[in-house]
N, C-alpha and C positions, 0 to 999 in steps of 0.2 A: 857445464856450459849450457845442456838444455833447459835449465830451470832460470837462468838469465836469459836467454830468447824469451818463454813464456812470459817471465815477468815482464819485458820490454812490449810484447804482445800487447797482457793488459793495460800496461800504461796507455799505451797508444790507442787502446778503445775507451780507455777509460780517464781521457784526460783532464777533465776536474778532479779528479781526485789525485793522482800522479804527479800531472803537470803543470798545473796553475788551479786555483779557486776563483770564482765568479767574482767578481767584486760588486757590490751596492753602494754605492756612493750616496745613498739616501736612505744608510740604514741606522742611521744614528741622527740625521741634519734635516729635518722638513724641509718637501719642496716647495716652490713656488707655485700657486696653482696654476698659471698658465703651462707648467707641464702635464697638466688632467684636460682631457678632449673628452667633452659629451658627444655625444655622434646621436643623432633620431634613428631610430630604425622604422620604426612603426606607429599609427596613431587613429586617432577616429575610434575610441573604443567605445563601447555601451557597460560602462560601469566595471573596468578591468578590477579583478579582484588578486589573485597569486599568478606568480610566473614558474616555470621550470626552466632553468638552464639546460641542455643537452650537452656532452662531451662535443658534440660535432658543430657548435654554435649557434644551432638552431634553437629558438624559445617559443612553451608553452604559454599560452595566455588564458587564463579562463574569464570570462565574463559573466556577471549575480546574474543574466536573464537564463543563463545556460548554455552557452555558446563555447566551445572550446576552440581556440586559433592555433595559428602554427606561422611563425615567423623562423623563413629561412635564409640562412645567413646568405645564401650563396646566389640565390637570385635577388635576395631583397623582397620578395615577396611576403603576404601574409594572407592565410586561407583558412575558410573553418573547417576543421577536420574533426567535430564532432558534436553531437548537442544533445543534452538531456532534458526531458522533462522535469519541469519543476513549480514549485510554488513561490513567484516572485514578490511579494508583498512583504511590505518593513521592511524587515533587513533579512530575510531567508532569502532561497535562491542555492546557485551557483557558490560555495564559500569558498572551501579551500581546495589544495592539489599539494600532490606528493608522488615523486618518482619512488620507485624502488630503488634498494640500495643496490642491486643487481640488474637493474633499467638496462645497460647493454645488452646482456644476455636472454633476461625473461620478456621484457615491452611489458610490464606492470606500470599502470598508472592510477594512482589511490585518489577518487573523488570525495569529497561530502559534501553534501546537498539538499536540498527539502524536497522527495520526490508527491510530484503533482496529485497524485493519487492515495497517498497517507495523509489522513486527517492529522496527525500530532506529535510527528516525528521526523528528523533528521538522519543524514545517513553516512556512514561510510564504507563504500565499497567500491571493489579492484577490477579492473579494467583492463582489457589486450589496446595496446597501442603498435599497431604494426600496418608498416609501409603508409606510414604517416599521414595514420587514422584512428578514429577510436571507434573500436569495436561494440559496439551498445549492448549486441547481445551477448557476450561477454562479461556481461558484469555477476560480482561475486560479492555475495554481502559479509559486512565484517562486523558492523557492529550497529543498532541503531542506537538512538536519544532521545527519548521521551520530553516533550517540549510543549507549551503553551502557543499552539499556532497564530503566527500572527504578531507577535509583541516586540521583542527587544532582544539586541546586546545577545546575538545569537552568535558571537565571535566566527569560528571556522577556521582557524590556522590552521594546516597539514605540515610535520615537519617528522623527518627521519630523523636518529640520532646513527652513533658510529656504532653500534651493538647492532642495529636493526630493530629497534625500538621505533612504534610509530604515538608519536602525540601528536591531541588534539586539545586546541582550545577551544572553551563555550563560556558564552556569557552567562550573564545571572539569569538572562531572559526575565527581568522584573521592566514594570515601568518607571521612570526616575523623577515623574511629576506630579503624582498624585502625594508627594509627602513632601512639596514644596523642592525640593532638589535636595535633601539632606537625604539619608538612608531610607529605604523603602523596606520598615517593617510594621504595615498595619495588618494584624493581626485579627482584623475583623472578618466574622463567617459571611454577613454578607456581601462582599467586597469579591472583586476579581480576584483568583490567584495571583497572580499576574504585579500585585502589588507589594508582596510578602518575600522580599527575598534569601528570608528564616527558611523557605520551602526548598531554598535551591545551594544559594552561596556557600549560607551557613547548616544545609545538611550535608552530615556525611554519609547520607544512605542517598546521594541521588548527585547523580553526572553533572548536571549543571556547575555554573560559577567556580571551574574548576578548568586543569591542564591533567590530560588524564595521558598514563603510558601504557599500552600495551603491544604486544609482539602478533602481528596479521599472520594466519595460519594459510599455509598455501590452499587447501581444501575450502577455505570461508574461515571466518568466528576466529577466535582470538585466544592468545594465552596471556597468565599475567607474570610481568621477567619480577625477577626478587626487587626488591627494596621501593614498592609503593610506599604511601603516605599510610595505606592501612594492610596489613598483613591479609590473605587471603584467608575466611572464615568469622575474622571479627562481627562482632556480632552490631550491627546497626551502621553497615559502613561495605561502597565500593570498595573492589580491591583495584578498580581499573586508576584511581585518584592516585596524581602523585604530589600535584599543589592543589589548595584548597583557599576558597575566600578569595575568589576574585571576580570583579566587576563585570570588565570586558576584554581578556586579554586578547587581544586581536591580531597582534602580530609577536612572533615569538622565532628566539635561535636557539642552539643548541652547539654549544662550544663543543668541537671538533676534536680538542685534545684530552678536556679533564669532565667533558659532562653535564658543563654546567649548565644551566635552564636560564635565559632571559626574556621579559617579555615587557612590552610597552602594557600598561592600564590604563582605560579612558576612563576618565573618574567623573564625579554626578557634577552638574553643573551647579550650585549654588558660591555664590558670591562673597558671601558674608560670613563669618563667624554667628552662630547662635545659640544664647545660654539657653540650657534647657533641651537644644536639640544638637546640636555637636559643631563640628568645623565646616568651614567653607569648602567647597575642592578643587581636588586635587588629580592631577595626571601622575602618574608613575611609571619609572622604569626599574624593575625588579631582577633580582638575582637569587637563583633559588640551586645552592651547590649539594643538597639534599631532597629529599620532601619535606614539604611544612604546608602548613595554615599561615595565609597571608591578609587577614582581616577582613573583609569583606562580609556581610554590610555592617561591623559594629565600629570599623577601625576603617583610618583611610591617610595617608603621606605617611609620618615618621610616626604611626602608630595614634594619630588625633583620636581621641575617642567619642562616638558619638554616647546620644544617654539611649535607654529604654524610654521610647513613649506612648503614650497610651493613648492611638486614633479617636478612642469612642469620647474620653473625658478630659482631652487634650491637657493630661498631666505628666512632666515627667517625671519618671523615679529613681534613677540612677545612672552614672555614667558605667558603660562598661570595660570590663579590667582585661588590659591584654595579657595578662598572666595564664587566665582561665578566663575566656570566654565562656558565657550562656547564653544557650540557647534553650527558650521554653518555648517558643509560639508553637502555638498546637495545630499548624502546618508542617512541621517537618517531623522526619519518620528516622532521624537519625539521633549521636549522642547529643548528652545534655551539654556536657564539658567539653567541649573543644580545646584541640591543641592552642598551646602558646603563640600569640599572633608574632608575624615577623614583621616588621617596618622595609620599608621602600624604602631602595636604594639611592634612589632621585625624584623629589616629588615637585612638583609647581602648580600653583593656582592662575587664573586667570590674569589676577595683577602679577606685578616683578614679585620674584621669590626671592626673597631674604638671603634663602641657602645657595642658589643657583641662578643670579641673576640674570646672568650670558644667555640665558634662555629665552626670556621676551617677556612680551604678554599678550594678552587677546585670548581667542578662540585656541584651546589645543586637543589635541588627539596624538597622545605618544605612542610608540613603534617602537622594536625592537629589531633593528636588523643583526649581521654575525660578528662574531672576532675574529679577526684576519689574521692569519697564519701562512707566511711568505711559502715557505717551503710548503703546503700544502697544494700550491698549485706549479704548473708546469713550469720552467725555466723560459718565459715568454718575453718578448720586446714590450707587452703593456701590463705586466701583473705589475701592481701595488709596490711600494719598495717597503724594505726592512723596515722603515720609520711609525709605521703602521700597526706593526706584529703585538699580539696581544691586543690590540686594541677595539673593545668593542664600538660597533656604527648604530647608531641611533636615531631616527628621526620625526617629525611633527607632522601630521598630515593638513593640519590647519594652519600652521606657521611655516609652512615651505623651508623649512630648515632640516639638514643633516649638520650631527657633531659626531665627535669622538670621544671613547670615552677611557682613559687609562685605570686600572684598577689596585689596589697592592695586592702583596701578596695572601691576605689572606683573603681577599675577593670585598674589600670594600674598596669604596668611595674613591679617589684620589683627585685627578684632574680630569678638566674636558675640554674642548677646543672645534669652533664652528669647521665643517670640509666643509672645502669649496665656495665660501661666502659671499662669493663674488656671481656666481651662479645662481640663476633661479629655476628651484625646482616646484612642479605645481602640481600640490595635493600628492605626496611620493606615498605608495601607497602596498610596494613592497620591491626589497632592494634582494639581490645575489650576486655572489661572485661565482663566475664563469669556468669554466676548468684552465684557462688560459689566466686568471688571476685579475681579469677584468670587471667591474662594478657592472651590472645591468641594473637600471633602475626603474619602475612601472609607474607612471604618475594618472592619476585618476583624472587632473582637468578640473574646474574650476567649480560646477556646480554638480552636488550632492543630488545622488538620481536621474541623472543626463548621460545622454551620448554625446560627451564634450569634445570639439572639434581639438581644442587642447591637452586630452588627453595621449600618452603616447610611451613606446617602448624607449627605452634610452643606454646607450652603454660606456659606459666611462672607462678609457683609457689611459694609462700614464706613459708617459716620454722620457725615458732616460737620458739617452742620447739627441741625434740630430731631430730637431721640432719642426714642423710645420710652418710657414709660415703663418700669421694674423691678418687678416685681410680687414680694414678699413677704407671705406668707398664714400665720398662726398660731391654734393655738386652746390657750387652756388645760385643755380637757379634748377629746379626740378618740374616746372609747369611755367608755359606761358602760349601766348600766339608764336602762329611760323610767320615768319623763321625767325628759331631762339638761336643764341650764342650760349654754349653753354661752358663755362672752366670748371673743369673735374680736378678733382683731391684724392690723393691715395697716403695723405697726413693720419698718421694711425699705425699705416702697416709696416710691421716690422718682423724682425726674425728672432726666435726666444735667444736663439744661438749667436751670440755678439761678434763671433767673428765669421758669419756665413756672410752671403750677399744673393742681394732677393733680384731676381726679373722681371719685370710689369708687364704686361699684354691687355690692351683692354679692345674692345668689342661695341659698337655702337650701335645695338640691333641686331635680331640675328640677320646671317647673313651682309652685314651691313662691314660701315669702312673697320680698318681695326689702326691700333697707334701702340708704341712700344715707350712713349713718354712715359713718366713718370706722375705730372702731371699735365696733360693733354688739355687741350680746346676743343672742342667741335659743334657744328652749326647742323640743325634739324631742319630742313627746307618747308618736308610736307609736314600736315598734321599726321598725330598717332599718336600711340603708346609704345617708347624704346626703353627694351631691356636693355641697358647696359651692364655689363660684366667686366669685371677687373680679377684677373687673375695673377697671383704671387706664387713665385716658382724657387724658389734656391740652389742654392749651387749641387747637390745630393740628388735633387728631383722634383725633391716633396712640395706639392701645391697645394694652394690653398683659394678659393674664390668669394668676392663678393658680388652683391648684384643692387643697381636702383633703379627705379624707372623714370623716366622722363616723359612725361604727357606734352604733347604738343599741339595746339587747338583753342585753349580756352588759357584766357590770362586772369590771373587772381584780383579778385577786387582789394577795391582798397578802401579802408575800414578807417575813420581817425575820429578823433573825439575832443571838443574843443569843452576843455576843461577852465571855468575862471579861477580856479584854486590854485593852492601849489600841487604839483602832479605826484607828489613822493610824501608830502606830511598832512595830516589833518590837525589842527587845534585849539580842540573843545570845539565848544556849540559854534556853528557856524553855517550859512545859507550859502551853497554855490550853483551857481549857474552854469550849465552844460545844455551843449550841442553835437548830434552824433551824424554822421553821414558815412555814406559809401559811392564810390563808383567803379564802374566797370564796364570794361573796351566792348566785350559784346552785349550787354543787358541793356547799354543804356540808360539816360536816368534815372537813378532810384527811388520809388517812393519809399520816405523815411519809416513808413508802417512796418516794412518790412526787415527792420535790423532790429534784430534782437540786443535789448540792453538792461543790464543790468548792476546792480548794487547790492554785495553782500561783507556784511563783519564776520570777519572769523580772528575766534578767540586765542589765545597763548596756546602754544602745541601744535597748530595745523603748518605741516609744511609744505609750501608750494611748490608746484612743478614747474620749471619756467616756461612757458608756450610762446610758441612760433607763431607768427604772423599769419600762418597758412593751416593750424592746428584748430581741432576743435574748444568752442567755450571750456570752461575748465567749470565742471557740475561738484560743486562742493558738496553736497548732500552725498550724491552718489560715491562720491572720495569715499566721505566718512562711513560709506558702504561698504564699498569695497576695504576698506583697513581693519573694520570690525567682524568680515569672514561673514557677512550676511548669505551674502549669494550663493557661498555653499547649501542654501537650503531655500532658496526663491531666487528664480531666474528673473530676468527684467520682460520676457513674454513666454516664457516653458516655466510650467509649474515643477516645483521639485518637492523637498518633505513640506513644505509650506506653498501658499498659492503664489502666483506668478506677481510682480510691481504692477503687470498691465493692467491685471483684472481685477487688482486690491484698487488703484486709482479709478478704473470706472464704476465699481461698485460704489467709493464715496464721493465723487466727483461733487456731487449737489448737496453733499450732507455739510454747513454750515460748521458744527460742532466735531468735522472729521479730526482733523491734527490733533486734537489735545484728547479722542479717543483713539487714536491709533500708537500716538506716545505715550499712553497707558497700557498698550497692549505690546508694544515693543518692550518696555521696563518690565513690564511686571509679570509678561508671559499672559499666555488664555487659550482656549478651544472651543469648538465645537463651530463656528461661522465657516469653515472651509474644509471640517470632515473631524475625524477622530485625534488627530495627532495633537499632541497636547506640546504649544512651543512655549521653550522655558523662558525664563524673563531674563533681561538684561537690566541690573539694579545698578551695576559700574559701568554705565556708558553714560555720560552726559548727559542731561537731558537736553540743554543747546543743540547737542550735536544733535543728538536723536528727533529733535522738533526741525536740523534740514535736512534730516535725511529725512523726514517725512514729505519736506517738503518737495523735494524732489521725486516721490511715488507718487503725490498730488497732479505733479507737476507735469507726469507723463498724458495723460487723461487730457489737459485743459494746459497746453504748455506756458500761455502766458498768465496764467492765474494766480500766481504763485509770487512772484517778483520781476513780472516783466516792465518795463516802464517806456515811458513816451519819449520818445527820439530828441526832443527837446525838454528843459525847463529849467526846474529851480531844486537840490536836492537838500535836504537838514542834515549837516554831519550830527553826531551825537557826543556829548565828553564821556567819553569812551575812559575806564580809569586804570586797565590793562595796557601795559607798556610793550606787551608781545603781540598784542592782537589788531588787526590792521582790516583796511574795509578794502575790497577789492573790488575794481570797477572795468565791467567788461561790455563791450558792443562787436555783433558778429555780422554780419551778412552770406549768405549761401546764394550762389549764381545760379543761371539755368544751364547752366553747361552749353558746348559749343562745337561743333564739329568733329563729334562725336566723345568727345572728352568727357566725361562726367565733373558735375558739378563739383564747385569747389564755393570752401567757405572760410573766410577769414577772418580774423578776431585781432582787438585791439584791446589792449590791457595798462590800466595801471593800478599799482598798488600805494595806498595811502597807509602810512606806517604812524604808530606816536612818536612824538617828538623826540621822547627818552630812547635813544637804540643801545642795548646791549651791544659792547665791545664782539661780548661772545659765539651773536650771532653773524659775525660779517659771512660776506659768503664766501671770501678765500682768504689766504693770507700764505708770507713766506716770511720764513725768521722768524716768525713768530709761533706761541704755543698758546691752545686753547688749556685754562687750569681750571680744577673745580673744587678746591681744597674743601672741607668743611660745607660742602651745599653751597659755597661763592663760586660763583661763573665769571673770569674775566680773563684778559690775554695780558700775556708775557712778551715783553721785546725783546728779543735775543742780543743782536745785533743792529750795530748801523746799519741805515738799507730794509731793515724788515718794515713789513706791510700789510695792512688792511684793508679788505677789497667789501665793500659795499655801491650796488648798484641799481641803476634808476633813482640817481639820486637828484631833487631838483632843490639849488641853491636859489632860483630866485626867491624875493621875501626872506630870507636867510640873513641877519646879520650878525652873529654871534651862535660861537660851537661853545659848550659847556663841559668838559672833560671831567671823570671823577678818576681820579690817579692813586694808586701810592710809588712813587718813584724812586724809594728805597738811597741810595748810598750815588744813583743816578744821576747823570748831566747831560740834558737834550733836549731837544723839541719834537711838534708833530707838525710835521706837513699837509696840505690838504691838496693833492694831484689830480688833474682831469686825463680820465683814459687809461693813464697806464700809468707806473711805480716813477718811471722818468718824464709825466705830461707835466705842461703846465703847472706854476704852483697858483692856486687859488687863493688859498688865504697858509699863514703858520699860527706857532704859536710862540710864545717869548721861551728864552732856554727856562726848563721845568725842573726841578728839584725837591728834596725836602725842605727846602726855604722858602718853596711857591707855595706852604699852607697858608691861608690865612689866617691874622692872627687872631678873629673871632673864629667860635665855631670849634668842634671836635678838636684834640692836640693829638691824637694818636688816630690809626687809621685811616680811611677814604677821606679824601679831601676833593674839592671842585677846585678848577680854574679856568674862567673864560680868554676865549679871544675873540676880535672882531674878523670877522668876513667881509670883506669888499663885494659893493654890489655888485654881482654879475649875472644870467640869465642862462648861468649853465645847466643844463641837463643830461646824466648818460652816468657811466661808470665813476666812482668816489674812490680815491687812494688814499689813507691815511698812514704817513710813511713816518718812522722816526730815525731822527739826523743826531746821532752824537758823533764827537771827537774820544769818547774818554771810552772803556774797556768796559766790558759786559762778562758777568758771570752768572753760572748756574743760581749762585748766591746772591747777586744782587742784579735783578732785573726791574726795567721800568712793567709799571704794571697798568692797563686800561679797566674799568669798568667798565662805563656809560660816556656815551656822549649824546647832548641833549643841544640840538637845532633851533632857537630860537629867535623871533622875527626881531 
């Protein structure tokens, strides 16, 4: 009897295992990302570099100038609780950080550094972190790094494994521009070291270009555990090396269950494939389930080869073999034969990758975050669900993307899939999971060598059960004179949980009236500025708020532009006459000098944002900036690795021949006009684009120098021969502001499109499918009823739509709707079939067919709706290409 009580005992303390098991209802089924909650904790950093997680939810933050933070969970605060001297230039500094794997009990915390007062070395050593501070005088050296002070690709990862093993990664520490961006190995004596990365990558008698393992001795100095890359004693070889041949491993994990080594690779930037000198490059995410040799500098993605070349007589002599690598430059002190290089597990170039398209293209810097392993953290309300497990996280610090990445079982390649895509993270810069099985994520902020306001702590969450609600807050008027009337919108906010129910409470100021509508009115007597707040509450508790402000005091001018053309087509050569004005309630008449206007063509591929009537001009140059990741290396007035927009525009403001030498230095790369740093060329960016994004650094200096134009005249369309690219036409005005309000400025826009519109670019559609079989782009009518929404569309001078169809086994027409799927019908088309081919012309494939448009003067949203009686299948759909608008 007594051993039945005991067993009932344990049950009873022990009832996951007894009496029920957990359930995950997302351990086999992806969630919805609206169950992941990024939360801010923290921000305002000065170049955040690693974080530590703590069991008690508090995070380390360290900062490259040297600064160590402390963000604590429980106040929300964040303080520095420690700072080291150091040498912050290039990329030294502050690098990495590593708790002990016994951090509860010892307060070890593992820096590496460039200390300020070592001419040519790096550091790492352990540290007393107690009563939530760091001990300085307490530091214990472990090991240092002999290093090129001053140069490159100095990596700095800190990571523990589950043995107690501490690795570190280090760049090649070479520079990536003096050999055009292909591999840096000139081998010339009178040359910088600095240029040869034979001295570092590819020796195996020296730390560099390597992930090294060794076990931190409590005393100081180090041991080496079994199974490096080189047995201890070999002759011409660390024993500390456990991967070898790498670039710049910067960020690196260490799977938790079997050991395994991952690391993101920033690879050299060149563009192009070159015979003679090797591949283009390449980023990499690597997986090293042993030690190896991972190429670096002869080898780079799936093993590309670069050749041997000879700096002094610029010949080369051979490609090299990743069987057996050689290395002869008589800069390195290691072997000849290098192990067998291993290929990258995911690599991509600049443009779309062949192998791995899902990834992007532009500017990249790959990352290597962990693989998630459910059961390795607490049984928590936000740990990650089962869907997850095994799965390593990966992400771009240039491309603000995390994925996932599923592997087989022998540790290759399999699938990958964007987290969170809907999300935008900026510049992520290093991710952990929490002991509670939560994502903390570190994002760097937008520009490279700044204390970016946008930088910040972040911690992702998951929702199993009852969610939050979503808060969406709108108002139809958000600025005017008093007294405004204003109608608020809470259209958006909903609850993940479809069968909860939300509560509204909103707030008109603080302290101000409140209303429990749903969608509320209310009237602003005085001027000011009112915060309003909307809060969503559900049935559970859980709230959610949003907030917008309402300026009351100054009214928005008003901006319009009397166009003689048609407002939505240009075609071909053609003179139009325009007139632009503004006015406004407190300014008073405007002189027309002061409205900003303009006219620009932008080519196939730029896609617009659509702006608000109260939104600033829309600076295309600066677009094409911002999408090509400049600004991570030039601010628009803080200089960062390159000089600031402000001071690059007033240094050429008067030089005549500026643009077409600064789009020379953009493509092609150059140095020495604003210090030592040698920036690389951009050969795959436009040159169009690149000549407005000049023109827009011009443009800051002298702002109407550039394409500003006179308030009135006459303007020359051009026959434009581009069927995507369209001239956008904008005039702004900026008030003086008004009783106390701050200025406001207004813009008026239209877009002039070619005749020809792709089907495929409407801007919405229902029932229907965008297809792109074979590199043809056009849409699919599903159904009666389905639609195409293209807007700002102007029918006057319109008398005839030109549709190119194939409508397959099909019977129906297209409608032409003002407004909406059910407005006005404007013009049809006769019922369409495969009997509507003509009987000149192609007998198979695309065919055209017109209809007439009746004159009307409509302006505003275009519905192109299709009307059949007869049945639709996956198998036979009506199909759109083009339809072509002409007079």
């Amino acid at each position: 009897m007594r051993k039945y009580l005991i067993l009932f005992a344990v049950c009873s303390l022990s009832f996951w295992s007894c009496d029920k098991k957990q359930e995950d209802p997302f351990a086999t089924v992806k969630p919805d990302e609206s169950r992941f909650t990024k939360i801010p904790l923290a921000g305002n950093f000065n170049e955040p570099m690693e974080i530590e997680v703590l069991d008690n939810g508090d995070v380390l933050i360290i900062e490259r100038h040297g600064l160590l933070k402390l963000y604590q969970e429980e106040s929300g605060e964040t303080t520095i609780v420690g700072e080291l001297d150091v040498f912050p230039e290039r990329e030294d500094g502050l690098m990495g950080m590593a708790k002990d794997p016994n951090f509860e009990e010892n307060n070890w915390l593992y820096l590496y550094y460039a200390p300020a007062n070592e001419a040519a070395l790096n550091r790492i050593s352990r540290f007393d972190f107690v009563d939530n501070m760091l001990d300085s005088a307490s530091e214990v050296k472990i090991l240092d790094v002999e290093i090129f002070r001053g140069c490159c690709h100095s990596g700095g990862g800190l990571e523990f494994d589950s043995e107690g093993n501490l690795y570190l990664g280090i760049g090649d520490d070479s520079t990536p521009f003096e050999s055009s961006n292909f591999n840096p190995i000139d081998e010339r004596q009178d040359q910088p070291k600095n240029v040869d990365a034979q001295r570092s990558s590819g020796n195996t008698n020296d730390l560099r270009g390597a992930i090294l393992r060794i076990k931190p001795n409590p005393e100081g100095g180090y041991s080496i555990p079994e199974g490096n890359l080189f047995p201890v004693g070999t002759p011409k070889t660390r024993p500390e090396i456990y991967v070898k041949g790498n670039r710049n491993p910067f960020r690196f994990s260490i799977d938790s269950r079997n050991g395994n080594l991952f690391w993101g690779e920033v690879g050299p930037d060149g563009a192009e494939d070159k015979e003679g000198r090797g591949p283009r490059g390449y980023d990499e995410i690597n997986v090293a389930t042993g030690p190896g040799y991972y190429g670096w500098p002869y080898f780079v993605g799936n093993n590309y080869a670069y050749w041997k070349y000879d700096f002094a007589t610029g010949e080369s002599l051979f490609q090299f073999d990743p069987v057996a690598p050689k290395n002869t430059s008589p800069n390195t002190t290691g072997m000849e034969i290098l192990p067998e290089a291993h290929p990258a597990l995911i690599y991509y170039p600049y443009a779309e990758s062949d192998e791995f398209p899902m990834l992007g293209q532009g500017g990249r810097n790959a990352m290597a975050g962990q693989v998630y392993y459910r059961e390795d953290y607490e049984a928590s309300d936000v740990r990650f669900p089962g869907y997850y497990n095994e799965k390593l996280f990966i992400y771009d610090w240039m491309r603000n993307w995390v994925f996932t990445v599923s592997l087989t079982e022998n540790f290759e390649y399999d699938t990958m899939e964007r987290f969170m895509p809907e999300t935008h993270f900026e510049k992520p810069m290093d991710m952990q999971f929490g002991k509670d099985g939560s994502l903390y994520v570190l994002e760097y902020g937008t520009f490279w060598r700044a204390n970016n306001d946008d930088s910040g702590l972040y911690r992702i969450v998951f929702s199993e059960g009852n969610r939050k609600p979503t808060v969406k807050i709108s108002a139809d008027e958000t600025q005017g004179a008093a007294p405004l009337k204003v109608n608020f919108s809470s259209a958006g906010t909903q609850d993940p949980d479809t069968d909860d129910k939300i509560i509204y409470q909103w707030e008109f100021g603080e302290n101000g009236p409140t209303s429990s509508e749903e969608n509320p009115t209310h009237t602003f007597g005085q001027p000011g500025i009112y915060k309003v707040k909307l809060t969503a509450t559900d049935l559970k508790g859980e709230s959610a708020s949003s907030f917008i402000d309402v300026k009351v005091g100054n009214e928005a001018p008003e901006v319009s532009i009397d166009w003689s053309g048609n407002r939505s087509f240009y075609f071909g050569e053609e003179a139009v006459n325009y007139t632009v004005s503004a006015t406004d309630k407190e300014d008073g008449e405007i002189d027309p000098s002061q409205i900003n206007f303009t006219i620009d063509y932008l080519e196939s591929g730029y896609d617009i944002i659509e702006m608000g009537h109260q939104e600033e001009v829309l600076s295309i140059g600066e677009t094409y900036i911002n999408e090509a990741g400049c600004k991570a290396c030039h601010g628009i007035s803080s200089a960062s690795v390159g000089p600031d927009y402000t001071s690059v525009s007033e240094k050429y403001k008067n030089d005549p021949n500026a643009k077409a030498y600064l789009i020379d230095k953009v493509r092609n790369g150059g140095s020495g006009v604003w210090g030592e740093q040698l920036m690389p060329g951009h050969t795959y960016l436009d040159e169009n684009r690149v000549g407005q994004m000049v023109d827009f650094v011009l443009g800051i200096a002298i702002p109407n120098a550039v394409s500003g134009l006179p308030a009135s005249g006459n303007y020359q369309i051009e026959n434009k021969g581009d069927p995507e690219g369209f001239y956008l036409v904008q005039a702004s005005y900026e008030d003086q502001g008004a009783n106390g309000i701050p200025a406001i400025k207004s813009t008026k826009q239209l877009k002039l499109r070619n005749t020809s519109v792709s089907a495929y670019s409407a801007d919405g559609l229902e029932g229907a499918a965008r297809a792109n079989p074979e590199d043809e782009y056009y849409v699919q009518f599903t159904e009666s009823g389905s639609w195409l929404l293209f807007r700002a569309i102007d029918l006057s001078e319109i008398n005839k739509i030109t549709l190119s169809i194939m409508p397959g086994n099909t019977v129906g027409k297209i409608q032409v709707r003002a407004g909406s799927p059910e407005g006005e019908i404007l013009a049809e088309s006769d019922i369409l079939t495969k009997d509507s081919r003509p009987s000149t012309g192609p007998k198979v494939g695309w065919f055209e067919v017109p209809f007439t448009v009746p004159s009307t003067d409509y302006y505003g949203d275009l519905f192109l709706v299709y009307v059949t009686e007869e049945p639709i299948t996956i198998w036979s759909t009506f199909n759109l290409k083009t339809l072509t608008f002409d007079k």
